[in-house]
Backbone as JSON Lines, residues from 0, in Angstrom:
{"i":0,"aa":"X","n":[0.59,59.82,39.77],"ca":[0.79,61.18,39.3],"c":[-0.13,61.41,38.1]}
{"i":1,"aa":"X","n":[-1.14,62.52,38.44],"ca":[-2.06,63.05,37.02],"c":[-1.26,63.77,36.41]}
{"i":2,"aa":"X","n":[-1.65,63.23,34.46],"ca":[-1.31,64.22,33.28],"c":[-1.13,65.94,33.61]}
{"i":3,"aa":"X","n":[-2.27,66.03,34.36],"ca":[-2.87,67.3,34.32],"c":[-2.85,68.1,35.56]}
{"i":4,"aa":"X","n":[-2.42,69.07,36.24],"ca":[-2.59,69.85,37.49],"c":[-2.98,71.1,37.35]}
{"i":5,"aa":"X","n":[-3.96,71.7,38.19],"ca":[-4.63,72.8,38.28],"c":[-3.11,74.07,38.28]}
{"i":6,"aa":"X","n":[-3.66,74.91,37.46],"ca":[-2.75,76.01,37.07],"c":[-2.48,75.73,35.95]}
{"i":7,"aa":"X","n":[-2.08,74.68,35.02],"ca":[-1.37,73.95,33.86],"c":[-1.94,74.67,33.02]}
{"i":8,"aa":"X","n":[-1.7,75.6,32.02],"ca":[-2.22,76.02,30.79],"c":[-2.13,75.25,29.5]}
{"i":9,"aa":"X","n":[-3.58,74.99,28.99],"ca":[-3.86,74.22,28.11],"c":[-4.5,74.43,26.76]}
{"i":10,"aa":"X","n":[-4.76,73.94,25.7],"ca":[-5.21,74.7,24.69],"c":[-6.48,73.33,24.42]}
{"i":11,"aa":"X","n":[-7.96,74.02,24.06],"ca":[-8.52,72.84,23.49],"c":[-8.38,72.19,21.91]}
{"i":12,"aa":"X","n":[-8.61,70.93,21.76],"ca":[-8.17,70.11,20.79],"c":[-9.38,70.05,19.8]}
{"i":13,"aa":"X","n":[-10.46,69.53,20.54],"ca":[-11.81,69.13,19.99],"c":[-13.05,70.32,20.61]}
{"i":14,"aa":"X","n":[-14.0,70.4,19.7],"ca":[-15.65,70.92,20.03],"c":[-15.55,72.42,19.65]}
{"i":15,"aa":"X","n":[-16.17,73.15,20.35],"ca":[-16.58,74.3,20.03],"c":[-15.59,75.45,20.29]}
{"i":16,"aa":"X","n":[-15.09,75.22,21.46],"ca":[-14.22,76.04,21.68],"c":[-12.51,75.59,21.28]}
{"i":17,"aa":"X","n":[-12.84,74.58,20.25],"ca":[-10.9,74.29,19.56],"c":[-10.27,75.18,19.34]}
{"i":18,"aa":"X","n":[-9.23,75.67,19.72],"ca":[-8.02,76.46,19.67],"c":[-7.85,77.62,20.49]}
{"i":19,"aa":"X","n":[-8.95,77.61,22.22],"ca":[-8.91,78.69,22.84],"c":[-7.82,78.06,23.91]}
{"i":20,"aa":"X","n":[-6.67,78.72,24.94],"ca":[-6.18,79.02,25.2],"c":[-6.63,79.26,27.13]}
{"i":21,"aa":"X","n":[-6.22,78.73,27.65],"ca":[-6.49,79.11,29.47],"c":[-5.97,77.92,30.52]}
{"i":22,"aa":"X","n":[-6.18,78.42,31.51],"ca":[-5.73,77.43,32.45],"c":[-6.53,77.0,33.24]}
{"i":23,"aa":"X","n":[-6.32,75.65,33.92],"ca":[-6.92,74.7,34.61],"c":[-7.3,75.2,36.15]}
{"i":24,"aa":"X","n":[-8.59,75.53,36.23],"ca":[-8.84,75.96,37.69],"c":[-8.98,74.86,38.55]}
{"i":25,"aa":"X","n":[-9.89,73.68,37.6],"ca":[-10.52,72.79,38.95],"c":[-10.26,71.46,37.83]}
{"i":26,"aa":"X","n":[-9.6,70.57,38.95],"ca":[-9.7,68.89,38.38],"c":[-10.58,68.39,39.13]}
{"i":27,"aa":"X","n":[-11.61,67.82,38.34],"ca":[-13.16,66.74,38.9],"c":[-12.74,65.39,38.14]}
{"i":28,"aa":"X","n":[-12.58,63.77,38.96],"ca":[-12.23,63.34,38.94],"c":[-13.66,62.27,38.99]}
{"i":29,"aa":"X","n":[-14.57,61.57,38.06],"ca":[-15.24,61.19,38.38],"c":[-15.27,59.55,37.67]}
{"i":30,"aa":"X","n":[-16.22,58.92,38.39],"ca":[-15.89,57.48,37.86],"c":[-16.62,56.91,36.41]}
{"i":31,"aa":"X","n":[-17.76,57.55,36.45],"ca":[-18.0,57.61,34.93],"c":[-18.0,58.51,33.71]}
{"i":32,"aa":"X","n":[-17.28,59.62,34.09],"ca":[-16.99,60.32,33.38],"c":[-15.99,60.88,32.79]}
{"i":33,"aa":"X","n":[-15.39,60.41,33.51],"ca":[-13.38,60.32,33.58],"c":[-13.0,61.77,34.39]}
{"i":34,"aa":"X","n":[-11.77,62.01,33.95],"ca":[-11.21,63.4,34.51],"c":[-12.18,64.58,33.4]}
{"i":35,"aa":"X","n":[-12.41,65.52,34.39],"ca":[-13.19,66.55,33.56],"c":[-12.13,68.18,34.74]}
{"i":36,"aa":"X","n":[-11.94,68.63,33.26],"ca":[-11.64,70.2,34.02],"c":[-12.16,71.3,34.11]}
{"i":37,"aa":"X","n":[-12.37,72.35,34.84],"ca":[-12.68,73.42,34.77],"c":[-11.54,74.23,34.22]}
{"i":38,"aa":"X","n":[-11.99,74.95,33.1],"ca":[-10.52,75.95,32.21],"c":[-11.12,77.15,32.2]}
{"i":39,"aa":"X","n":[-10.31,78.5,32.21],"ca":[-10.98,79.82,32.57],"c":[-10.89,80.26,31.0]}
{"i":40,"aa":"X","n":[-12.5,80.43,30.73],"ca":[-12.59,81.29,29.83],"c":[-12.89,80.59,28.69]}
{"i":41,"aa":"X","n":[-13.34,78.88,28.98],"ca":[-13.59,77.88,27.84],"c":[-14.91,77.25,28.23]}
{"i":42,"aa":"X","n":[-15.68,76.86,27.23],"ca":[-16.54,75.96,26.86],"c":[-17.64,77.13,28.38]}
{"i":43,"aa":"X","n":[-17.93,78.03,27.98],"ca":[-18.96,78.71,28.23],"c":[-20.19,78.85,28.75]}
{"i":44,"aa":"X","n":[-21.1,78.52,29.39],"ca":[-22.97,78.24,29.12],"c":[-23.33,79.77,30.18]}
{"i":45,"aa":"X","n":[-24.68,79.84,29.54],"ca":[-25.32,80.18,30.53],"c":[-26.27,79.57,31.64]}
{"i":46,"aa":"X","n":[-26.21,80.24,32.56],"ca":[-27.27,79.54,33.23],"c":[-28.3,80.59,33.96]}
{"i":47,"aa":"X","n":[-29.57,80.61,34.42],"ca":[-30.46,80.97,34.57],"c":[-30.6,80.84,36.3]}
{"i":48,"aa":"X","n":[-30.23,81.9,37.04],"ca":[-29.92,81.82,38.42],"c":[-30.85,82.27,39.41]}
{"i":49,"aa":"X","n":[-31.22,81.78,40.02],"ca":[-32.53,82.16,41.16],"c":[-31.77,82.89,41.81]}
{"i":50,"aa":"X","n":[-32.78,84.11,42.6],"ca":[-31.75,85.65,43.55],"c":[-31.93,84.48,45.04]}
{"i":51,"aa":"X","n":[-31.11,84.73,45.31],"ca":[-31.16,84.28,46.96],"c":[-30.24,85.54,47.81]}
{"i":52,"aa":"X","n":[-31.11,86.24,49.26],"ca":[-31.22,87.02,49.61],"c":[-30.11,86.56,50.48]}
{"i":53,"aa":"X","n":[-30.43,85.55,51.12],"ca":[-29.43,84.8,52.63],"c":[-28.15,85.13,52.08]}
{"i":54,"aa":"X","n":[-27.1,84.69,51.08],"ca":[-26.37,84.63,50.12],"c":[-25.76,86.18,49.69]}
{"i":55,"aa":"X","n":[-26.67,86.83,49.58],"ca":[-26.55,88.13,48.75],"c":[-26.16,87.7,46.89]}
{"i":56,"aa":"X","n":[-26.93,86.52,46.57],"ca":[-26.62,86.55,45.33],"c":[-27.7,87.13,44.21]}
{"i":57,"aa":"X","n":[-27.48,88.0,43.38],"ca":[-28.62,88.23,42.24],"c":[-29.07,87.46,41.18]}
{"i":58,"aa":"X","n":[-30.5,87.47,41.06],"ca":[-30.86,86.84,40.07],"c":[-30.18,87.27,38.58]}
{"i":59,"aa":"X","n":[-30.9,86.29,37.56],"ca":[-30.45,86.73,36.47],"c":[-29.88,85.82,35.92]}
{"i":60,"aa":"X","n":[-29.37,86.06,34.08],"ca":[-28.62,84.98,33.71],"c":[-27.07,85.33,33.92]}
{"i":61,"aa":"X","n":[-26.28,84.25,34.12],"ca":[-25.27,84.41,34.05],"c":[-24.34,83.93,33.43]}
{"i":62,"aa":"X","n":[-23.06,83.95,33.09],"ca":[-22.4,83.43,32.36],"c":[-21.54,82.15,33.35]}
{"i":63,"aa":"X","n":[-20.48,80.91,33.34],"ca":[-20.24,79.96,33.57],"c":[-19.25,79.08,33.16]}
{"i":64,"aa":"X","n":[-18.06,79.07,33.18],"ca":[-17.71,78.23,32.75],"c":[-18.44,76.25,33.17]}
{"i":65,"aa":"X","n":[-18.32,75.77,32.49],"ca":[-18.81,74.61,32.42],"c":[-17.11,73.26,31.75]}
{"i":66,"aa":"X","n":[-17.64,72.32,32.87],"ca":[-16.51,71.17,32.61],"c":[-15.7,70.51,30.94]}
{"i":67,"aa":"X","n":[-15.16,70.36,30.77],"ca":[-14.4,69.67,29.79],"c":[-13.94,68.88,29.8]}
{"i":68,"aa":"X","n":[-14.16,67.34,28.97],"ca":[-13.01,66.37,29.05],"c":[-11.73,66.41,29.06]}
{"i":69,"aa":"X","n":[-11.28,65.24,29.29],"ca":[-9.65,65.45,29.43],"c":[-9.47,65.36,28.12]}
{"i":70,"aa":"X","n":[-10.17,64.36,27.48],"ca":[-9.37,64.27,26.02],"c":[-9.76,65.07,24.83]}
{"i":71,"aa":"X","n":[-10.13,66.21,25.51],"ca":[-10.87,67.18,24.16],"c":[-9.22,68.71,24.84]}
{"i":72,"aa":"X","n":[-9.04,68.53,25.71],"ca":[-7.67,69.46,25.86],"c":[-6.26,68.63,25.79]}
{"i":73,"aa":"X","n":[-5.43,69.44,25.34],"ca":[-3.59,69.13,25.48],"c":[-3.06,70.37,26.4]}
{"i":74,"aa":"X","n":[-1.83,69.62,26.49],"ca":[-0.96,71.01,27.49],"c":[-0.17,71.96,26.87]}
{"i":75,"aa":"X","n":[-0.37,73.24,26.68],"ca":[0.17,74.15,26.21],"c":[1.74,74.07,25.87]}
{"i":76,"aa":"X","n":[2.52,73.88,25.23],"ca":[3.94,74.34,24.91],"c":[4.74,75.65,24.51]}
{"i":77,"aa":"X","n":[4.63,76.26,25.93],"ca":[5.45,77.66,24.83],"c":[6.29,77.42,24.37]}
{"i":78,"aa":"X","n":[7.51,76.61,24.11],"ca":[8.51,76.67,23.17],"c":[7.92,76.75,21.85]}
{"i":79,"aa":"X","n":[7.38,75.82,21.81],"ca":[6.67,75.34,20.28],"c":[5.53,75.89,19.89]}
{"i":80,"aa":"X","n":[5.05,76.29,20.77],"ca":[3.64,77.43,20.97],"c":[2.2,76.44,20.26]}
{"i":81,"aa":"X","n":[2.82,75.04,20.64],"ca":[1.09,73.9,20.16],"c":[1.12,73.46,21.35]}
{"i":82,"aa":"X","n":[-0.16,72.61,21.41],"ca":[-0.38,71.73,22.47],"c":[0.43,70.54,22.2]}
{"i":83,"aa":"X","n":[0.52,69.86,23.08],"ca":[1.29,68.82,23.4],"c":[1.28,67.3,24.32]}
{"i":84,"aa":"X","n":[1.31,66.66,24.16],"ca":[0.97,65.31,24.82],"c":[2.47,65.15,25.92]}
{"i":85,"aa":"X","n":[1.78,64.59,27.03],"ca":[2.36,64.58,28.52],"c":[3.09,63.21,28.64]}
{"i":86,"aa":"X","n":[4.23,63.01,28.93],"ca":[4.73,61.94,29.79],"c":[5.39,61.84,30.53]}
{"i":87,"aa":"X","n":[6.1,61.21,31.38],"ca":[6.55,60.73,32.52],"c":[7.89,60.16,32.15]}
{"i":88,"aa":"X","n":[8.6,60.82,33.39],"ca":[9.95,60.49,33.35],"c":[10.93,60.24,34.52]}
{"i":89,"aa":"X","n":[11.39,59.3,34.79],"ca":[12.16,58.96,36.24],"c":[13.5,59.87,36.54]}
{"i":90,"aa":"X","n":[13.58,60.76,37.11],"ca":[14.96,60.94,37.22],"c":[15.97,60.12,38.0]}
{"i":91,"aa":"X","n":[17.8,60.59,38.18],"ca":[18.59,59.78,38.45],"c":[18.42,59.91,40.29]}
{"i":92,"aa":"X","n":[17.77,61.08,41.08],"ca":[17.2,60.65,42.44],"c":[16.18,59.89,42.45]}
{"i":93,"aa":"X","n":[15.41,59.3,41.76],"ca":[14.43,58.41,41.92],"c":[12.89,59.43,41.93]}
{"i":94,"aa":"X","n":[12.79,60.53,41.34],"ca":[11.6,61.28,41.24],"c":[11.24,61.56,40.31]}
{"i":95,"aa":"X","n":[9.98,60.81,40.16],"ca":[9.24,61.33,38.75],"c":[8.4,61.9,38.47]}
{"i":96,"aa":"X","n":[9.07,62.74,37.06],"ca":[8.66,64.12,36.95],"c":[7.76,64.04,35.49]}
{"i":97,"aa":"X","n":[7.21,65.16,35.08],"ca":[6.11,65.36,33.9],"c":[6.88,65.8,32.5]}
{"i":98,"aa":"X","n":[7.05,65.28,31.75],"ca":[7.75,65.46,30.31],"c":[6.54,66.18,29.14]}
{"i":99,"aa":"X","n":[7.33,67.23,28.1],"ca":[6.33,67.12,26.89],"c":[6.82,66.11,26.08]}
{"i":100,"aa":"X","n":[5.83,65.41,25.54],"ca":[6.63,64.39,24.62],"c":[7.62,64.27,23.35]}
{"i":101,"aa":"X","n":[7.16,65.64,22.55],"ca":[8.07,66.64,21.64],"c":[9.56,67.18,21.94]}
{"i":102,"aa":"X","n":[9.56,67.81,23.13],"ca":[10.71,68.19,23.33],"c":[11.29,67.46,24.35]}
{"i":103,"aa":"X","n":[11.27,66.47,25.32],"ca":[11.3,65.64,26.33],"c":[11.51,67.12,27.36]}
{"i":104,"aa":"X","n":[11.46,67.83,27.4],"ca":[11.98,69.28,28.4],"c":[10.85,68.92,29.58]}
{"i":105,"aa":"X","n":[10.97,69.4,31.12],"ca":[10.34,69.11,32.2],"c":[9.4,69.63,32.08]}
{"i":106,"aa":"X","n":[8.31,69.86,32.68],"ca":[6.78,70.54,32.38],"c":[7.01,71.34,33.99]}
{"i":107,"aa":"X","n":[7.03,72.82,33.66],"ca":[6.96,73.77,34.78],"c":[8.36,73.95,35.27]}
{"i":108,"aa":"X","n":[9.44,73.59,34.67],"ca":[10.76,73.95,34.88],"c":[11.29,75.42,33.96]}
């Protein structure tokens, strides 16, 4: 079971964009790079896009979100309204579920 699942709203911790606010579109899971996420509306770039006709896409620059480490985000807490560190917890059917570590409360309950 990953820390982290697409939808999960998170806040960043570290870099440029510390203290923005969004949720997890895409988990990329790579072997030297660790878990990296796509978050809407964080860590920004442009990029410089060739028009391709086949496509119907336009040239031009565009805007992008671009990947993020895992360990530069935490998981949002609305109770407490900070980010928060994730753990794991067995229940008494034998299913284990995602904890904040602050409040032990279920994550998405």
């Amino acid at each position: 079971m990953n820390k982290f699942k697409s939808g999960d709203e998170v806040v960043v911790i570290a870099g440029k964009d510390k203290g923005k606010r969004g949720k997890i579109n895409k988990v990329i899971t790579d072997a030297k790079k660790g878990t990296l996420f796509i978050v809407s509306g964080v860590n920004m770039i442009k990029k410089h896009q060739k028009p391709n006709p086949n496509m119907n896409i336009p040239g031009g620059i565009i805007d992008k979100e671009a990947p993020i480490a895992a360990s530069n985000v935490a998981i949002f807490n609305s109770e407490t309204n900070k980010g928060d560190r994730v753990g794991f917890q067995i229940k008494e059917d034998g299913s284990k579920v995602r904890i904040y570590k602050s409040t032990q409360k279920e994550i998405g309950a």
